[in-house]
N, C-alpha and C positions, 0 to 999 in steps of 0.2 A: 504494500500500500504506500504511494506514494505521498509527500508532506501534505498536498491541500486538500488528499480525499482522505487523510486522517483528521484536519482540522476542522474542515466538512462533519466529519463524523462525528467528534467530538461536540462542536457546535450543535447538531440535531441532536445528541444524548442527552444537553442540557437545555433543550428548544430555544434555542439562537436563530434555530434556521429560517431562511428568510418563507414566507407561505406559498405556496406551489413550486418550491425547490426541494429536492429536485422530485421529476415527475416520479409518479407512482407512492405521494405518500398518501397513507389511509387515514384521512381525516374528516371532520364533518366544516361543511363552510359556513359561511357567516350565515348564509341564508337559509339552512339548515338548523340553526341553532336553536330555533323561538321549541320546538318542544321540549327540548331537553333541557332550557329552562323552566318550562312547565314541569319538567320530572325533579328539577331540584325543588322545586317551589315545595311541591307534593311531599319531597324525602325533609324537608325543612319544617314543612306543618306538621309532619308527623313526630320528628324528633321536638318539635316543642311542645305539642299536647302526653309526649312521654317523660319528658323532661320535671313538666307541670304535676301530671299524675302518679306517674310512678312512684313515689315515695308514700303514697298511701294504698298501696296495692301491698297485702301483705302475703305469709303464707301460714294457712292451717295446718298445726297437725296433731296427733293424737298421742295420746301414752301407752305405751304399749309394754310389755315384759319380755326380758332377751331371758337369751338360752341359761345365764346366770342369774336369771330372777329382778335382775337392776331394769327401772324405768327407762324405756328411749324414744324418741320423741319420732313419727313414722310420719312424713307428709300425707297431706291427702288432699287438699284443694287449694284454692286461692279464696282473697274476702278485698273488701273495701272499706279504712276508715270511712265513713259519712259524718263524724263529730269529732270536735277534740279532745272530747273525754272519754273515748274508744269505744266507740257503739260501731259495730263492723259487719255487714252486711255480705253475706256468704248462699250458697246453697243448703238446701235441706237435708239433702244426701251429704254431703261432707259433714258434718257435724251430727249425724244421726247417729244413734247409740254409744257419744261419745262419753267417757268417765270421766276423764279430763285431755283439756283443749289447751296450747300453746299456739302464740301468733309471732310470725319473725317477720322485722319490719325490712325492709330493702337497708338499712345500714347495718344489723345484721345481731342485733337487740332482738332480745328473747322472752315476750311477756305471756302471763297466763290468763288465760281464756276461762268464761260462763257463758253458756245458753242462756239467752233471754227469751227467747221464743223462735218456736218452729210454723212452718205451713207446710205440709204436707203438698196440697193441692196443687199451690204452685210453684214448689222445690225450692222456695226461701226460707232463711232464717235470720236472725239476728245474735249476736255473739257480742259482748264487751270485754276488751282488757284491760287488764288493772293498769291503765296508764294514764297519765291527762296532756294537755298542752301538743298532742299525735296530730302529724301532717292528716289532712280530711280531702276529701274531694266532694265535688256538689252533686247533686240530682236533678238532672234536665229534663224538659218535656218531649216523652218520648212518643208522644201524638204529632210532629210535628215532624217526624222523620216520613223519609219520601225514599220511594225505591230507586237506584242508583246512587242515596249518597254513601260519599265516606264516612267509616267508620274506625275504629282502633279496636282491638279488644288486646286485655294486660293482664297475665297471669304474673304470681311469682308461686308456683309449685314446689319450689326446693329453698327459697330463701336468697335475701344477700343480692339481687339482679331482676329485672323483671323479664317476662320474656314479651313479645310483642308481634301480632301480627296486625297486616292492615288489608281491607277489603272493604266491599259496597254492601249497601242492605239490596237484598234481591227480592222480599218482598214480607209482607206482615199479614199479623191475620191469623200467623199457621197455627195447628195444633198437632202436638205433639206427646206422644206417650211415655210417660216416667219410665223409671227402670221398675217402680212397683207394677208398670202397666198402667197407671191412673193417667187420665189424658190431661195435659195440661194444656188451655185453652190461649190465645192472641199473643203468639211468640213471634218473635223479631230471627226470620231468615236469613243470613247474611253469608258472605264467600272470606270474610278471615280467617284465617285455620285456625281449630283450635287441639291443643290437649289434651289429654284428662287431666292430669295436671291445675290445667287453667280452669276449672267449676269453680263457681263462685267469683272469676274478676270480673272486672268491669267492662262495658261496651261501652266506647264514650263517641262522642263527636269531636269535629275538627276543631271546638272552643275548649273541649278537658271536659267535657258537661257527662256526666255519666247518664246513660240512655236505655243500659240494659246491661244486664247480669247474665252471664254466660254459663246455660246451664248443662248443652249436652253438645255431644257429634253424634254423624251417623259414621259409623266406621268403613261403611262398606259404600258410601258416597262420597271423595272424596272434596276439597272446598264447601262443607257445608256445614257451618255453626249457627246454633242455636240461642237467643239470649230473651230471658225475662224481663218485660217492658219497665223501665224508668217510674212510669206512672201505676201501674201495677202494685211495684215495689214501694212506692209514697204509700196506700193503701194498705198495704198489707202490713208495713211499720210500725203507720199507725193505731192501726186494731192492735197489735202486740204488744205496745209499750203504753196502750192505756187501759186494755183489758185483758192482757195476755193471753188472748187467742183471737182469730178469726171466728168473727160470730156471723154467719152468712146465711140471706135469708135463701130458701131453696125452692127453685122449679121444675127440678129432675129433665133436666135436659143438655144436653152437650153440642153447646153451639161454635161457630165461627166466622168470623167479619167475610162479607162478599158483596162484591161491588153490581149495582143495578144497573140493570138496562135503561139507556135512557128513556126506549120507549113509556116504560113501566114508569121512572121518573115524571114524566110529563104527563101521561095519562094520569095519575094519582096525586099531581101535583105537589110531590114532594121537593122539600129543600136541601136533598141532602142523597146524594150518589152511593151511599154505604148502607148495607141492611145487616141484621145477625140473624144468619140462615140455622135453621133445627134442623141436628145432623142426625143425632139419634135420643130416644125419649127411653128414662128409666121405667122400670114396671110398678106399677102401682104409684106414680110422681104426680104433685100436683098438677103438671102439663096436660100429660095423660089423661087425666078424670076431666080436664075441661075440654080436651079434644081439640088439642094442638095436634099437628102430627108433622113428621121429617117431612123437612125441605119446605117446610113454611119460613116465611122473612118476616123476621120483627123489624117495625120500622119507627117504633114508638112506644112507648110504656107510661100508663097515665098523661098521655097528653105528650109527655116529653122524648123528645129526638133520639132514639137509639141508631149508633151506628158502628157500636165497637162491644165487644164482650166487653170491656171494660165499663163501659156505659152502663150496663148489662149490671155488671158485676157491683159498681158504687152503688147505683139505686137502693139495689136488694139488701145493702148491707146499711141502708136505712129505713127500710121502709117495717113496719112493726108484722113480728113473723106473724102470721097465720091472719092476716088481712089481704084482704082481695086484690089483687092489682091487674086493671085494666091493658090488655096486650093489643097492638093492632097490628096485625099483620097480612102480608098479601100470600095468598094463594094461588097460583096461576096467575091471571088478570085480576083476581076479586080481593078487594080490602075487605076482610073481616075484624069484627071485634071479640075479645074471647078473656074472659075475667077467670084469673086463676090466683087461689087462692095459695099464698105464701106456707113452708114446713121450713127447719132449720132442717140444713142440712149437717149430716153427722159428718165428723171430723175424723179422719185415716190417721191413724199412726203408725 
């Protein structure tokens, strides 16, 4: 090699070189550039809403007895401070028939855990540790999520690091069956990968706003996670920490959000694109006895706008049990009216 196509060489090793010298370098041009600053933008939002959250992303685990009889601490989920005086927000399967619970925070502190309350129903619980003055993150409104946005979901399964994927919500609505088999109804579908590991972290948006709670995969599909909605999880909180259970009124039926035709819309002159369609009716359920049947749309309850199980879900869990509540729903083409009367529904452990 002779001195200028060493100097040459040198020069491009330390990019000196001047731009379209010499031909055949593999480069992107100027005018090429605009998306792959939309990818930095993208890798930069991301790394600040992890930056932001991750330090209240902890990890769950349990106490367990080694082959010497001594206590050792066995992962088993993720959780989210929500307060700073360690109220942590987890799954219901991760902390289910636990003795005792320890939580390790991402700097790598090691505090003890209590059950404050469980829901079965929809695989949440609540956990605090004896700690005060804990990094917290918020809870956003998860009604306001659209299919295609970005999402984060943040586990820390082992402690010390969080781990992080990033994807779009692909759609809401869904229902999905626990590992007891119990159906969990208006889950958040989305393509960020998750764990096992990661049950119980957070699903946040591109602000750090936490959206949903990551509670399952399918294993055998791959990019497809599951998370309990934001607004769900506000809801179910609060029944825990002021009555220590979900007190819910019941109408034996297993519903899910589905979007109306607009024909249907105009001709019934509704306000509102969203119905909760009856998927299937328990035996002997208040539903049943008034003669609701599968694949009817509720578009209303007492007058008021139903468009989401969740909608669905608040009402009942005000409305006084074993009083009558007026259902309107469409059948076919036909708006009928159909009063069923309110049971509590019995609580799974």
């Amino acid at each position: 090699m002779d001195e200028n196509s060493l100097q040459q060489t040198l020069r491009l090793i330390h990019g000196e070189g001047a731009a379209g010298e010499p031909e055949g370098r593999c480069e992107m041009k100027e005018t090429d550039k605009t998306d792959v600053e939309l990818l930095d933008a993208y890798s930069r939002a991301v790394i600040a809403v992890v930056d932001a959250v991750g330090p209240a992303v902890v990890s769950i685990s349990i106490a367990t007895a080694s082959r010497r009889g001594e206590p050792e601490q066995a992962g088993v989920g993720s959780g989210v401070i929500i307060a700073p005086d360690g109220y942590i927000l987890t799954n219901d399967h991760v902390v289910q028939n636990a003795k005792q619970l320890f939580v390790t925070l991402t700097d790598g502190s090691s505090l003890a855990a209590t059950v404050v309350g469980t829901d079965p129903a929809t695989d949440l619980a609540i956990i605090r540790a004896s700690g005060s003055g804990l990094p917290y993150a918020t809870l956003g409104d998860s009604d306001s999520l659209r299919a295609g946005q970005l999402v984060i979901a943040i586990g820390n399964p082992f402690g010390f690091q969080s781990t992080v994927s990033a994807g779009i919500v692909s759609a809401l609505g869904r229902a999905l069956r626990s590992r007891e088999g119990r159906l969990i109804e208006n889950i958040i579908q989305h393509t960020a990968p998750l764990n096992p590991g990661n049950s119980g972290g957070p699903l946040v948006d591109s602000r750090g706003r936490i959206v949903g709670i990551n509670t399952a995969i399918i294993v055998t599909a791959q990019g497809i996670g599951f998370s309990i909605p934001s607004n769900t999880a506000k809801w179910i909180l609060s029944q825990l920490l002021t009555v220590g259970r979900v007190r819910r009124g019941h109408l034996g039926i297993t519903a899910q959000q589905r979007p109306l035709a607009r024909r249907l819309v105009r001709f019934h002159n509704l306000s509102a694109e969203f119905a909760v369609e009856v998927v299937s009716i328990m035996p002997n359920s208040p539903a049943g006895e008034a003669g609701i049947r599968e694949g009817d749309l509720i578009v209303a309850i007492n007058g008021q706008e139903v468009t989401s199980v969740d909608h669905l879900h608040h009402f009942l869990a005000e409305w006084p049990i074993g009083k009558a509540v007026r259902l309107s729903i469409i059948r076919g083409q036909e708006r009928l009216e159909k009063e069923v009367t309110t049971a509590e529904e019995e609580t799974v452990h």
